[in-house]
C-alpha positions as CSV (number, residue, x, y, z in Angstrom):
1,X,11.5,-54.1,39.3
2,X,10.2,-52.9,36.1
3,X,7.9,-49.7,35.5
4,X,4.6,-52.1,34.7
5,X,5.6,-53.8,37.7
6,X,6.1,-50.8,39.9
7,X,2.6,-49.6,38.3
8,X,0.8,-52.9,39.5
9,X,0.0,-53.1,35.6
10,X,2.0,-56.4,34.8
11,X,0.3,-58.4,38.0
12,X,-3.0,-56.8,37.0
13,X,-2.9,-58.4,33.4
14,X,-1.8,-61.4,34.4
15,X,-4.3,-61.6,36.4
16,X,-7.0,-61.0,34.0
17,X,-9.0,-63.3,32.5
18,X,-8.6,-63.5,28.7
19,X,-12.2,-64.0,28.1
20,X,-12.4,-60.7,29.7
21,X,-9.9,-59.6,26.8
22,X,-10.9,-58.1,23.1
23,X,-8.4,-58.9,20.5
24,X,-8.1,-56.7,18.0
25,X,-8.0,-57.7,14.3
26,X,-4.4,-59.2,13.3
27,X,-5.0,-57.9,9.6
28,X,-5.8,-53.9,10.9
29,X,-4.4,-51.5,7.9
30,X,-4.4,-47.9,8.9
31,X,-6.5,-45.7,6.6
32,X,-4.6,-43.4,4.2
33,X,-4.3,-39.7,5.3
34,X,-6.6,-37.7,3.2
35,X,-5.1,-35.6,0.2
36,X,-4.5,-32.1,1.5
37,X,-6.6,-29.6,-0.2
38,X,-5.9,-28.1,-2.9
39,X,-3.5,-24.8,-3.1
40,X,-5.5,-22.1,-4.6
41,X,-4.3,-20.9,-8.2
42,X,-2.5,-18.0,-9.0
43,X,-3.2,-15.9,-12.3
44,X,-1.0,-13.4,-11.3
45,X,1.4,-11.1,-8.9
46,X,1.9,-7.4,-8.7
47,X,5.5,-6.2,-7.2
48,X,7.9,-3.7,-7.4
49,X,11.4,-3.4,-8.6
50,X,14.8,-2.3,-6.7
51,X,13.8,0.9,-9.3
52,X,10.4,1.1,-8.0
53,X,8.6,0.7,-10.9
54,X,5.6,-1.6,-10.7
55,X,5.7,-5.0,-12.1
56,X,2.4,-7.4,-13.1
57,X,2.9,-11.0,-14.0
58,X,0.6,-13.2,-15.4
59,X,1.1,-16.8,-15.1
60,X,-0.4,-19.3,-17.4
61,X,-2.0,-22.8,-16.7
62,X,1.2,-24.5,-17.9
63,X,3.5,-22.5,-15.7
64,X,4.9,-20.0,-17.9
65,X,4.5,-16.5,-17.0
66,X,4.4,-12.6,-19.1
67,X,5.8,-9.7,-16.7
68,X,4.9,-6.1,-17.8
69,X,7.2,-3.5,-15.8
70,X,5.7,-0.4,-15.7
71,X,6.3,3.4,-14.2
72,X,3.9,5.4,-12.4
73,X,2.2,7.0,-15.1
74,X,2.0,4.0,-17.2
75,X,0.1,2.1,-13.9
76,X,-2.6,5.1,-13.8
77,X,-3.2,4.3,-17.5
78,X,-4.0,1.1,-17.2
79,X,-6.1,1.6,-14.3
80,X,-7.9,4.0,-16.6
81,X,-8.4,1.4,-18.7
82,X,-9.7,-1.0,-16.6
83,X,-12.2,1.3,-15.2
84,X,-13.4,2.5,-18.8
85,X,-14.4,-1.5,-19.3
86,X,-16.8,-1.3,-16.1
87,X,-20.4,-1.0,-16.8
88,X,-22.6,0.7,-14.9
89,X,-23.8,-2.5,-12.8
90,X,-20.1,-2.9,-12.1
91,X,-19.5,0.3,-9.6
């Protein structure tokens, strides 16, 4: 005895009528997965070196990327900077 048989499932389709019966179509394609989204771009990382000094990489649209390595006091100038370009609707 077989597992449909032991499940009644094998007499039960046999006994079905098969204008009871929907085929389905014979020339069914299943759909293409959608594309997964897109990964959000990356401009650029901050890190830190085994010396602890703090690195800032930009990376361009092409792939290619500029680090500047910098020390404490050369991060609080740029910070500086930065700020000094913020206008007062900025703050």
């Amino acid at each position: 005895m077989n597992f449909l048989e032991w499940l009644g499932v094998k007499k039960a389709m046999e006994d079905t009528d098969p204008k009871n019966v929907v085929k389905l179509p014979v020339d069914y394609v299943k759909p293409a997965p959608p594309p997964p989204p897109p990964q959000p771009r990356e401009y650029y990382r901050v890190g830190v070196t085994d010396e602890g000094q703090t690195t800032l990489t930009f990376i361009t649209d092409h792939g290619s990327s500029t680090t500047l390595t910098m020390n404490k006091e050369a991060c609080e100038q740029m910070i500086r900077m930065l700020r000094a370009t913020y206008t007062d609707s900025n703050n």
